[in-house]
PDB file of N, CA, C and O in Angstrom, chain B, residues numbered from 101:
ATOM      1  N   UNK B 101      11.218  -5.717  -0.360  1.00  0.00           N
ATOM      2  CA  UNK B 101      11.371  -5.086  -1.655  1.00  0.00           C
ATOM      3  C   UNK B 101      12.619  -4.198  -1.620  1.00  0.00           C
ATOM      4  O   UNK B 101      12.818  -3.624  -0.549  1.00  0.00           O
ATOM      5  N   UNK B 102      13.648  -3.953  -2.791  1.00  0.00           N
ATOM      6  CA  UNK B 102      14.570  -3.571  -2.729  1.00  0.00           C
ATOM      7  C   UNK B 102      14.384  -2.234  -4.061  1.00  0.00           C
ATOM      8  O   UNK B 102      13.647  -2.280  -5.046  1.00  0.00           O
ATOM      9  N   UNK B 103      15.189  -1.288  -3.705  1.00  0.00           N
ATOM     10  CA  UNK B 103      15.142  -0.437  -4.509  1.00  0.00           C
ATOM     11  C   UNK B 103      15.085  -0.407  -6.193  1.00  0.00           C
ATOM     12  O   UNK B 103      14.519   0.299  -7.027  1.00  0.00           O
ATOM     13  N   UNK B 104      16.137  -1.757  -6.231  1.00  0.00           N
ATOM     14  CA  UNK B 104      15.475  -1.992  -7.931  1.00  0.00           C
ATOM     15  C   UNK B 104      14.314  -2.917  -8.294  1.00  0.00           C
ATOM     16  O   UNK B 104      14.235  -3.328  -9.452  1.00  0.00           O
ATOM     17  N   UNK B 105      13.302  -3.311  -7.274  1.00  0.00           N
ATOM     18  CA  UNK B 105      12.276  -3.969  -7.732  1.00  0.00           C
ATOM     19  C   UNK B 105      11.037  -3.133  -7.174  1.00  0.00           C
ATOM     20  O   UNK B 105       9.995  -3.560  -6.675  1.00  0.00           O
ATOM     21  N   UNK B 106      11.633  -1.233  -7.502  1.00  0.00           N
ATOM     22  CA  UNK B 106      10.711  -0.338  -7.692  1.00  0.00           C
ATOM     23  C   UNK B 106      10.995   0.737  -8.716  1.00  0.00           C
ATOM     24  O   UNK B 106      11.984   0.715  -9.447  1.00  0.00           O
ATOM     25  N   UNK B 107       9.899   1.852  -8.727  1.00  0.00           N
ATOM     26  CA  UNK B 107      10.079   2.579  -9.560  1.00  0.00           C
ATOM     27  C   UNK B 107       9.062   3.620  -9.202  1.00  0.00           C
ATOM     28  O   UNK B 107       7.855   3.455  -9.029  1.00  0.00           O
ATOM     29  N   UNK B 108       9.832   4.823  -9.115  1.00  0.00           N
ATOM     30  CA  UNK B 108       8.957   6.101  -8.482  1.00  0.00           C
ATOM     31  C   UNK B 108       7.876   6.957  -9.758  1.00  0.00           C
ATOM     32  O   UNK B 108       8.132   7.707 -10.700  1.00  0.00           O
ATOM     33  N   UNK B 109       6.517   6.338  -9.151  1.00  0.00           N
ATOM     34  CA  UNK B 109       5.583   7.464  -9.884  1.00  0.00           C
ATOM     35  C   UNK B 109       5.217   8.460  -9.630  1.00  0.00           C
ATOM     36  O   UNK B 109       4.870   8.458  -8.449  1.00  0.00           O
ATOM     37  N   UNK B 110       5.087   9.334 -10.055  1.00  0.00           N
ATOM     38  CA  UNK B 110       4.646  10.801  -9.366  1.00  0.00           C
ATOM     39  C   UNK B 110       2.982  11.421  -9.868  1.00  0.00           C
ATOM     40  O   UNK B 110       2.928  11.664 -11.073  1.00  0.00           O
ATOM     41  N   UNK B 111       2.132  11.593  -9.356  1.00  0.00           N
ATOM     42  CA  UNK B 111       1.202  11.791  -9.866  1.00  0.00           C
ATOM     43  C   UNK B 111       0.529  12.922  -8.854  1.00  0.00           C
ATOM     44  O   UNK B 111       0.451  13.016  -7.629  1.00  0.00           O
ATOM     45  N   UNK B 112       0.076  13.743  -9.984  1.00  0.00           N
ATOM     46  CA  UNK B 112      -0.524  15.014  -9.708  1.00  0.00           C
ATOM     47  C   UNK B 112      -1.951  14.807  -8.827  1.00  0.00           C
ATOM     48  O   UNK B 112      -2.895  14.566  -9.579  1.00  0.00           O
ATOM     49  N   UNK B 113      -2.220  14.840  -7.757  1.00  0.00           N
ATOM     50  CA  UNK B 113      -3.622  14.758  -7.613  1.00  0.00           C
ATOM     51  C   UNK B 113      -4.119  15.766  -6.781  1.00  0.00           C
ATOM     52  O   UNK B 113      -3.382  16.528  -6.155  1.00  0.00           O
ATOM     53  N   UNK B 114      -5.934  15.815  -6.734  1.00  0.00           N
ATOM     54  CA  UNK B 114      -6.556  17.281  -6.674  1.00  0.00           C
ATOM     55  C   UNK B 114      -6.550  16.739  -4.913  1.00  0.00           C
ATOM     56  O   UNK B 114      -6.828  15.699  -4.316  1.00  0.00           O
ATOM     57  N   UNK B 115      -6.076  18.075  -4.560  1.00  0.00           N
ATOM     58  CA  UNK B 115      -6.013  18.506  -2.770  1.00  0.00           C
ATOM     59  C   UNK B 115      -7.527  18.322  -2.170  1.00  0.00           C
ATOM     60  O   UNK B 115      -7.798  17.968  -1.022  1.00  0.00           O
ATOM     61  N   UNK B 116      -8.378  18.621  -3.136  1.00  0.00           N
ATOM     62  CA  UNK B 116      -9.933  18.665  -2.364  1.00  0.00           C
ATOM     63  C   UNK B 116     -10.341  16.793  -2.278  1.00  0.00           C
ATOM     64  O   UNK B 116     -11.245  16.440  -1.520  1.00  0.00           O
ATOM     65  N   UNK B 117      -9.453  15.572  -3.256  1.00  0.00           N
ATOM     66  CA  UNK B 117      -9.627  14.386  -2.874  1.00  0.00           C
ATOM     67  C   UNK B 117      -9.075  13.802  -1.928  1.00  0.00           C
ATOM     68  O   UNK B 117      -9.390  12.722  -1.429  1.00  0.00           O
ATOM     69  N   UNK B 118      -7.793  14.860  -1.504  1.00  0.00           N
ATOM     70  CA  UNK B 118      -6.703  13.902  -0.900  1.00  0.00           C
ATOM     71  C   UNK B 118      -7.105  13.501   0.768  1.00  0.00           C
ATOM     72  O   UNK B 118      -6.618  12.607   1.459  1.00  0.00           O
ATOM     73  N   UNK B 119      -8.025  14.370   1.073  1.00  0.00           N
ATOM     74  CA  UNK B 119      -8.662  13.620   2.457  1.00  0.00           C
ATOM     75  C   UNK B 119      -9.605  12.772   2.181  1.00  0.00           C
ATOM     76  O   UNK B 119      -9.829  12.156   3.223  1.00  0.00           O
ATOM     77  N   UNK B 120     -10.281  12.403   1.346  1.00  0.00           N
ATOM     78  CA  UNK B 120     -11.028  11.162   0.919  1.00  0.00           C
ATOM     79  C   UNK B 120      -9.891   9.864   0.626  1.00  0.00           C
ATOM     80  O   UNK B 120     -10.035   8.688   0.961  1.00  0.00           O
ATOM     81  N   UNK B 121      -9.023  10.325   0.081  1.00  0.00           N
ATOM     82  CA  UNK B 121      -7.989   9.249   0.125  1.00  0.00           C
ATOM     83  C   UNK B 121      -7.539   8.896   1.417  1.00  0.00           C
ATOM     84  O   UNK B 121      -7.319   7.740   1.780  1.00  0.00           O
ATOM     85  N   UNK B 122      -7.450   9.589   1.886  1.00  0.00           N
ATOM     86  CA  UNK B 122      -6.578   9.542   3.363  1.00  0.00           C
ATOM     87  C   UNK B 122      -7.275   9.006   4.477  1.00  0.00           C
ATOM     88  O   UNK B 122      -6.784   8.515   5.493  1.00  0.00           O
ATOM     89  N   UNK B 123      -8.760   9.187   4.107  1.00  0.00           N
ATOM     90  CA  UNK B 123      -9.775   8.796   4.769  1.00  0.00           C
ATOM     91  C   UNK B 123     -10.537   7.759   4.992  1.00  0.00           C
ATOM     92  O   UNK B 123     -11.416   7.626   5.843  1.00  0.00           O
ATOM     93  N   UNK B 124      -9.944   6.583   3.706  1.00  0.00           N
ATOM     94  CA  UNK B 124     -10.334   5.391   2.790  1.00  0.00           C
ATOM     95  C   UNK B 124      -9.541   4.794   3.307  1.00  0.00           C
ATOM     96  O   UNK B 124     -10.043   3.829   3.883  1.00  0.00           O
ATOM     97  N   UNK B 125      -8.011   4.886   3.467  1.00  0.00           N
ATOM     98  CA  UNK B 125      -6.769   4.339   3.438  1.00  0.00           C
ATOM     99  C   UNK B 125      -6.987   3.921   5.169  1.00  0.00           C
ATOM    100  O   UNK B 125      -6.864   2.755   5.544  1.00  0.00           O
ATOM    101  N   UNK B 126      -7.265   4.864   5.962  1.00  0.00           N
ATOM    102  CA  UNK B 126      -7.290   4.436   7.058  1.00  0.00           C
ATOM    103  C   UNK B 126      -8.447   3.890   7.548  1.00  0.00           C
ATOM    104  O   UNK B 126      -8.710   3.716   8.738  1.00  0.00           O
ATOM    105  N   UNK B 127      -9.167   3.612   6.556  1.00  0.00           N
ATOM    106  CA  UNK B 127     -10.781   3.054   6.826  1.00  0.00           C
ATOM    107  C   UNK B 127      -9.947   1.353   6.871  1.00  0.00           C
ATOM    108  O   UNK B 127     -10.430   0.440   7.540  1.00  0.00           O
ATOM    109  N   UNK B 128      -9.385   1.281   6.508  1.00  0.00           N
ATOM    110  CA  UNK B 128      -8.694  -0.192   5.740  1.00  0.00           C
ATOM    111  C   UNK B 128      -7.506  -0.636   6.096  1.00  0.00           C
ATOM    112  O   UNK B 128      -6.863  -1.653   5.834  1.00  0.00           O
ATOM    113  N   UNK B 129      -7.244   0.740   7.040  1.00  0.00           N
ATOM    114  CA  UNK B 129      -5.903   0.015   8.301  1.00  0.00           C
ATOM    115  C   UNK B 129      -4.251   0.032   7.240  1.00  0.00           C
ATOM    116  O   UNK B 129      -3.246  -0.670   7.355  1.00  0.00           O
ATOM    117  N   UNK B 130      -4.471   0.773   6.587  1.00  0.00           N
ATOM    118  CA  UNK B 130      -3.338   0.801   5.585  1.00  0.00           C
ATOM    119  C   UNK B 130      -2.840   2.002   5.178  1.00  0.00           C
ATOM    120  O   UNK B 130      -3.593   2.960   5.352  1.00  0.00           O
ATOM    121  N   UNK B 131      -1.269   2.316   4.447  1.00  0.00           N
ATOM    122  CA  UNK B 131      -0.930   3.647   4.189  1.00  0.00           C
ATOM    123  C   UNK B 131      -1.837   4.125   2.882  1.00  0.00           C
ATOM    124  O   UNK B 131      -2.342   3.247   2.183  1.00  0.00           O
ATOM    125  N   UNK B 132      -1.981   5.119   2.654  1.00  0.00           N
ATOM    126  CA  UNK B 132      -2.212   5.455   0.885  1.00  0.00           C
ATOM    127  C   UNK B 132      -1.482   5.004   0.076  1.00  0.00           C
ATOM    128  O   UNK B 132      -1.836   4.521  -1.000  1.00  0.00           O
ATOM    129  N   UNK B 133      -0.316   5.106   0.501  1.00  0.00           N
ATOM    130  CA  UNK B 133       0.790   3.779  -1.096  1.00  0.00           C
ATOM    131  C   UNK B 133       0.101   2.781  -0.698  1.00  0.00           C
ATOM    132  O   UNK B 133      -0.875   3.176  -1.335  1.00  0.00           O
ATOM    133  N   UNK B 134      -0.316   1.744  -0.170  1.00  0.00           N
ATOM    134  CA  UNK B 134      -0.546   0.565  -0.354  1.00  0.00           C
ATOM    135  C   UNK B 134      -2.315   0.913  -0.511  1.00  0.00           C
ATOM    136  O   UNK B 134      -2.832  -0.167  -0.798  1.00  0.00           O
ATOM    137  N   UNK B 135      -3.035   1.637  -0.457  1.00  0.00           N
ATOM    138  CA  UNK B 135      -4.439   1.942  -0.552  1.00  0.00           C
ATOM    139  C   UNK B 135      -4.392   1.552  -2.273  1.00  0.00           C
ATOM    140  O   UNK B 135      -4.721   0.588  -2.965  1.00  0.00           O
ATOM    141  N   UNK B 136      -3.768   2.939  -2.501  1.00  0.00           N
ATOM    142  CA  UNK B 136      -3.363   3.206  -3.845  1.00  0.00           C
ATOM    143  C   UNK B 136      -3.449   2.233  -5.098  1.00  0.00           C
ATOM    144  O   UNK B 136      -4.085   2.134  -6.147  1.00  0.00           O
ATOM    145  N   UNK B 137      -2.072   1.317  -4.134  1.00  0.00           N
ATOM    146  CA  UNK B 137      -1.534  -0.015  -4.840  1.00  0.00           C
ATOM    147  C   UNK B 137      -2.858  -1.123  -5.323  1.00  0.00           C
ATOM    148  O   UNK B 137      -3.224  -1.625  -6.386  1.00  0.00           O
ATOM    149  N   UNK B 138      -3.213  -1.156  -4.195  1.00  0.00           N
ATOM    150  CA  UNK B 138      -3.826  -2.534  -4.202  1.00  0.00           C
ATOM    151  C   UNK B 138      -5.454  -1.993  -4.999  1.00  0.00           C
ATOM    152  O   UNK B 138      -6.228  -2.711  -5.633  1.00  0.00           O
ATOM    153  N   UNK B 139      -5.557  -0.863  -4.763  1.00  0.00           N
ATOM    154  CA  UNK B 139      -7.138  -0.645  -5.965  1.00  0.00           C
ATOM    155  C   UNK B 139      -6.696  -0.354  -7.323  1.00  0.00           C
ATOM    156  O   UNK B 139      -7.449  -0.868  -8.150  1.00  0.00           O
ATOM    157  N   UNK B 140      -5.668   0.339  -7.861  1.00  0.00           N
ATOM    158  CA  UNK B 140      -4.812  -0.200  -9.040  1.00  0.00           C
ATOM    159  C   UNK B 140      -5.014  -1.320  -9.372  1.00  0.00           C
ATOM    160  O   UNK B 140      -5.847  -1.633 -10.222  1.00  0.00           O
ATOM    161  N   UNK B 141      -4.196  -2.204  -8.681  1.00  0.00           N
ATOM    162  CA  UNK B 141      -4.281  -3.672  -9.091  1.00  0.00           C
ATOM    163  C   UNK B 141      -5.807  -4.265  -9.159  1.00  0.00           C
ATOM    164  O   UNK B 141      -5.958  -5.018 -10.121  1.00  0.00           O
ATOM    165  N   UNK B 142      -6.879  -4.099  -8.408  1.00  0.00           N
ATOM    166  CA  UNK B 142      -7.820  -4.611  -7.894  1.00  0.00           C
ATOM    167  C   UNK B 142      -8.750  -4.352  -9.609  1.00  0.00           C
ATOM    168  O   UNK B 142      -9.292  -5.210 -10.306  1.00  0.00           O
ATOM    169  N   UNK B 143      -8.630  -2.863  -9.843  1.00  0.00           N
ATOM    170  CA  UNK B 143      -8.979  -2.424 -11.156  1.00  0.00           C
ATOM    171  C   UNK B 143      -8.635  -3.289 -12.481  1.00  0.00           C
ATOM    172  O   UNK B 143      -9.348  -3.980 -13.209  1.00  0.00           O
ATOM    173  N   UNK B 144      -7.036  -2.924 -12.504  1.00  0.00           N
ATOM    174  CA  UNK B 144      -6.694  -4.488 -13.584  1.00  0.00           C
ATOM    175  C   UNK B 144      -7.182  -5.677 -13.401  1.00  0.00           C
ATOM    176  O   UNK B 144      -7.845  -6.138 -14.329  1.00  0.00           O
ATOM    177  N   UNK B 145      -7.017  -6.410 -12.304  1.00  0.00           N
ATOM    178  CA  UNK B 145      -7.334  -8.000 -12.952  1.00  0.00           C
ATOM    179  C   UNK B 145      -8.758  -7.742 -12.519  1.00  0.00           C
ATOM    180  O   UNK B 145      -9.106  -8.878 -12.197  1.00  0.00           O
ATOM    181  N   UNK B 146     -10.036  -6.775 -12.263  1.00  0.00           N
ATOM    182  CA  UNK B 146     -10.991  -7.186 -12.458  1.00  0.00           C
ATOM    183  C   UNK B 146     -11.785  -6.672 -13.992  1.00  0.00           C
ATOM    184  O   UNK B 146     -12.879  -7.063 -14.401  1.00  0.00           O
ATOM    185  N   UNK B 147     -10.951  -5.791 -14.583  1.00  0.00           N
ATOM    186  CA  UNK B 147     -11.378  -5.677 -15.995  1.00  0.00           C
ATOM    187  C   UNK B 147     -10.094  -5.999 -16.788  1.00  0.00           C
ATOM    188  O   UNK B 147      -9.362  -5.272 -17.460  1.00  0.00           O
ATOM    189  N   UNK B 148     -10.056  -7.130 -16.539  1.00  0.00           N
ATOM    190  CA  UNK B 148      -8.866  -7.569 -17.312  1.00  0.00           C
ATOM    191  C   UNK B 148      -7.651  -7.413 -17.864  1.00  0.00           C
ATOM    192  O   UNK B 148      -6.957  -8.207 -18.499  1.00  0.00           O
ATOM    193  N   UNK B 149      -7.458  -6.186 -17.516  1.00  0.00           N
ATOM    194  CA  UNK B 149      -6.523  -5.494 -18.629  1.00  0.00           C
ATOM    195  C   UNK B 149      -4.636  -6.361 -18.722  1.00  0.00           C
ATOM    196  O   UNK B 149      -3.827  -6.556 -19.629  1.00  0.00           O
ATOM    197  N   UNK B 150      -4.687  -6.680 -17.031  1.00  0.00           N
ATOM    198  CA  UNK B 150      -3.763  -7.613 -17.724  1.00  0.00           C
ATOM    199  C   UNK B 150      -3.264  -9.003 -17.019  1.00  0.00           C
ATOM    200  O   UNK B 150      -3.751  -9.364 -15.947  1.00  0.00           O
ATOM    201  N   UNK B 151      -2.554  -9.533 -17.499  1.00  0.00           N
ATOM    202  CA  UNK B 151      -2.513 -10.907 -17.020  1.00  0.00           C
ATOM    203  C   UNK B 151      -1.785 -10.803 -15.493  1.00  0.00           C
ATOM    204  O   UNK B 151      -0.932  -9.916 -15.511  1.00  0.00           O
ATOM    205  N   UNK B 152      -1.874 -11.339 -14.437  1.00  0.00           N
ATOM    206  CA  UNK B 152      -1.280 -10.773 -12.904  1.00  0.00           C
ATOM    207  C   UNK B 152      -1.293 -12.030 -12.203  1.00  0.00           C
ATOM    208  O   UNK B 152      -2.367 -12.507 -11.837  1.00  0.00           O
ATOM    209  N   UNK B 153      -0.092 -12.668 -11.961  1.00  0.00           N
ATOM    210  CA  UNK B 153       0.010 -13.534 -10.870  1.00  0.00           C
ATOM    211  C   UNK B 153      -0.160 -13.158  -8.907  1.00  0.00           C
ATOM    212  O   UNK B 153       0.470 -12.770  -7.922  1.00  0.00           O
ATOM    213  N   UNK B 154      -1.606 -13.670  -9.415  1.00  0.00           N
ATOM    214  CA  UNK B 154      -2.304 -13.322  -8.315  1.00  0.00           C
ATOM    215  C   UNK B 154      -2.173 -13.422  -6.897  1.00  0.00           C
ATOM    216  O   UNK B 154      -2.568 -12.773  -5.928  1.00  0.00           O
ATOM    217  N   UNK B 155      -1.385 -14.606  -7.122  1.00  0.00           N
ATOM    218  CA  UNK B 155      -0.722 -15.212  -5.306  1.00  0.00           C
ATOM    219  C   UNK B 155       0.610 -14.459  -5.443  1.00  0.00           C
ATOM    220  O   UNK B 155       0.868 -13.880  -4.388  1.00  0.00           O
ATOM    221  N   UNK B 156       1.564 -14.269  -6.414  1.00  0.00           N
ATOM    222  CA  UNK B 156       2.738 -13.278  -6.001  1.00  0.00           C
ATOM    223  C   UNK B 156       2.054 -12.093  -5.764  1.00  0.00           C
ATOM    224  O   UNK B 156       2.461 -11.714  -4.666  1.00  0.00           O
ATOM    225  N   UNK B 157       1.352 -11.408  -6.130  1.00  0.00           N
ATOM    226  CA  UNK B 157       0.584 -10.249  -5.891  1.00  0.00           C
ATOM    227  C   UNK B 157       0.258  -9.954  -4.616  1.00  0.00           C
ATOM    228  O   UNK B 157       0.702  -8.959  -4.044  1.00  0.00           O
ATOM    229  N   UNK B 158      -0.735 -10.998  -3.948  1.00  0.00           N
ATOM    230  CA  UNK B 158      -0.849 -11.105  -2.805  1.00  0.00           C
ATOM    231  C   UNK B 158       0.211 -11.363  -1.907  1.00  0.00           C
ATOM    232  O   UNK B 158       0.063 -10.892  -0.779  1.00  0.00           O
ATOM    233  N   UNK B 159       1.127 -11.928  -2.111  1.00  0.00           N
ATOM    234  CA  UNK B 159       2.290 -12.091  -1.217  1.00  0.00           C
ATOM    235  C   UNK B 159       2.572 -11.083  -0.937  1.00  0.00           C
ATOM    236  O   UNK B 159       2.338 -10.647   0.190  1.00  0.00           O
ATOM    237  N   UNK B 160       3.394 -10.115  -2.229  1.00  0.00           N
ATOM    238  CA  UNK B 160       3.758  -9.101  -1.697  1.00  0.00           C
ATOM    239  C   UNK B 160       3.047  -7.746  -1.264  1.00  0.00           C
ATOM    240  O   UNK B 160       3.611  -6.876  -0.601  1.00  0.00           O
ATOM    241  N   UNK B 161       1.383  -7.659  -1.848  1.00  0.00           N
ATOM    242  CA  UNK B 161       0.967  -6.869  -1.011  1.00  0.00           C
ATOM    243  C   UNK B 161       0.975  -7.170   0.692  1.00  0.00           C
ATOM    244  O   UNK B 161       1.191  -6.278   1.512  1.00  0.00           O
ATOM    245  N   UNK B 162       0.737  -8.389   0.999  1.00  0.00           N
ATOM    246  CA  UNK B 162       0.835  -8.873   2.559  1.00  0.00           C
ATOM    247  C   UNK B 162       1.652  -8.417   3.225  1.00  0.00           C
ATOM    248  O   UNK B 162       1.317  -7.752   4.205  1.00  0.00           O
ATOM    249  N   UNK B 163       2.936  -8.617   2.926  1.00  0.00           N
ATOM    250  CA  UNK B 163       4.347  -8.176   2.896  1.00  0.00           C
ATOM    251  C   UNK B 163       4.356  -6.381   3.151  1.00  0.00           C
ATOM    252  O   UNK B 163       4.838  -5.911   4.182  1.00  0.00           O
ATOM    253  N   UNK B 164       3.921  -5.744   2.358  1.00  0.00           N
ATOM    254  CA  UNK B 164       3.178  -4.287   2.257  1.00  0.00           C
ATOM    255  C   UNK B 164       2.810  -4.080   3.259  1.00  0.00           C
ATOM    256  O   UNK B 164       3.575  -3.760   4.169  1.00  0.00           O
ATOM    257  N   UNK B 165       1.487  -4.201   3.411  1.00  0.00           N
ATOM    258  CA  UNK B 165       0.746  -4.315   4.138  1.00  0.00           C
ATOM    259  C   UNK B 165       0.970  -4.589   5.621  1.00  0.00           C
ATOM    260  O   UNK B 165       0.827  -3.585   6.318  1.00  0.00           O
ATOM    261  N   UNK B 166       1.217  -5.461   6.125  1.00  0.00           N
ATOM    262  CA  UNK B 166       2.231  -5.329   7.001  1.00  0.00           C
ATOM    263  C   UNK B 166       2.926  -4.673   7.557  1.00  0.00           C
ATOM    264  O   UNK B 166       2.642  -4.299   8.695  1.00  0.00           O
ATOM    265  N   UNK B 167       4.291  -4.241   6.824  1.00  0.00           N
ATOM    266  CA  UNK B 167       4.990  -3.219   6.847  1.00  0.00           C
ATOM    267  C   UNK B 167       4.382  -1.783   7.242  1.00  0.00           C
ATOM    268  O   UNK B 167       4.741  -1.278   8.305  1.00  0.00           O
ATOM    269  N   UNK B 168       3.416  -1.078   6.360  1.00  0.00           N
ATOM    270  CA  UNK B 168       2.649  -0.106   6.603  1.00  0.00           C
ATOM    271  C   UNK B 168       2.034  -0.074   7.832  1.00  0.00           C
ATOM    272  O   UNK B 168       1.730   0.947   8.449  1.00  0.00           O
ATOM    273  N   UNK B 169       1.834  -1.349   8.216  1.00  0.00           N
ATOM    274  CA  UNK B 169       0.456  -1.456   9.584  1.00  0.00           C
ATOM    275  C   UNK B 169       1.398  -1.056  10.883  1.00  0.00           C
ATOM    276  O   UNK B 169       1.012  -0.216  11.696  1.00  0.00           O
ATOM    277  N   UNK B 170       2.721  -1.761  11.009  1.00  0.00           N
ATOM    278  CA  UNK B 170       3.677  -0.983  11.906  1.00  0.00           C
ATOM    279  C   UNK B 170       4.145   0.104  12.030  1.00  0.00           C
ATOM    280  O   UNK B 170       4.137   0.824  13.029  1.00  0.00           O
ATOM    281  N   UNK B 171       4.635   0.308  10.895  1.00  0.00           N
ATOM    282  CA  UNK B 171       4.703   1.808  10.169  1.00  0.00           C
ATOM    283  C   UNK B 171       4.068   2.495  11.056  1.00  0.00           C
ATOM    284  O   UNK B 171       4.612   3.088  11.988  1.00  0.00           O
ATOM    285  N   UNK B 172       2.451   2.449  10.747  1.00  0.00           N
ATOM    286  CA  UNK B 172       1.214   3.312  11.240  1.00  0.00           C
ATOM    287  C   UNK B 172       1.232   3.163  12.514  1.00  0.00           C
ATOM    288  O   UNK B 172       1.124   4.249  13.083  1.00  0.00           O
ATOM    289  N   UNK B 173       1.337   2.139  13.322  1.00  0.00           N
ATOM    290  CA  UNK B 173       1.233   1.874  14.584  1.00  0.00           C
ATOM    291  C   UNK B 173       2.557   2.752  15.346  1.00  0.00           C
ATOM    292  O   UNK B 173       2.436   3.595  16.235  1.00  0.00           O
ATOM    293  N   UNK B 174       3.423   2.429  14.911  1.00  0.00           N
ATOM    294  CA  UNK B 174       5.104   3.340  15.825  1.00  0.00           C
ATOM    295  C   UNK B 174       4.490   4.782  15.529  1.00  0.00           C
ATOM    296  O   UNK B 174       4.877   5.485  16.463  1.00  0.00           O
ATOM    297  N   UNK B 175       3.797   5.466  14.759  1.00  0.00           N
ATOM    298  CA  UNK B 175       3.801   6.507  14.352  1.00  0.00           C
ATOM    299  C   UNK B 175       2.491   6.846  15.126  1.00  0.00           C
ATOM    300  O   UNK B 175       2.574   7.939  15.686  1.00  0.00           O
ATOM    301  N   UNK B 176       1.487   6.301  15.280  1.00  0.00           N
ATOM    302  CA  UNK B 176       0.476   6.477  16.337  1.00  0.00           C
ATOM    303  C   UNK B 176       0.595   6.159  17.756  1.00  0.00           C
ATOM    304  O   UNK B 176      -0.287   6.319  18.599  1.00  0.00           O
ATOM    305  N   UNK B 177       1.552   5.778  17.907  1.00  0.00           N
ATOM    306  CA  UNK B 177       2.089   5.739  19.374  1.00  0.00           C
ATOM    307  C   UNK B 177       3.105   7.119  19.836  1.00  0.00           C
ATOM    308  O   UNK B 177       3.492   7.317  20.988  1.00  0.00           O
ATOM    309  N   UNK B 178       3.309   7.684  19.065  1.00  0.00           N
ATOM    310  CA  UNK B 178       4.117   8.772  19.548  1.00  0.00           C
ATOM    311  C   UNK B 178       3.367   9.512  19.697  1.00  0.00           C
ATOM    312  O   UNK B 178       3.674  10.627  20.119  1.00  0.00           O
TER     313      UNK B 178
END
């Protein structure tokens, strides 16, 4: 993924969830951006809200995913 096939959200969230997030994310072997990402998405196409090509979706969460899992790993090795 390249810088223009993103776009920075910023979102306010409450400090007393953010270890439940953090806590979820690594339940699932993944960063919180991609925790995040993928229950977002998981939310839309299971109440429909919008139309989502599901195998590009998956590609590039994989792709994600991935990425993050090394990520996590170089960073738990130090």
């Amino acid at each position: 993924m390249t810088q223009k096939d993103t776009v920075r959200l910023t979102v306010d969230f409450p400090v007393s969830l953010h270890v439940f997030l953090k806590m979820a994310a690594a339940k699932e072997g993944v960063s919180m951006r991609a925790y995040i990402i993928e229950s977002l998405m998981y939310k839309m196409e299971r109440e429909d809200k919008v139309d989502l090509d599901k195998e590009a979706f998956r590609r590039e969460l994989a792709k994600m995913t991935k990425k993050d899992a090394k990520l996590m790993k170089d960073l738990s090795d130090k």
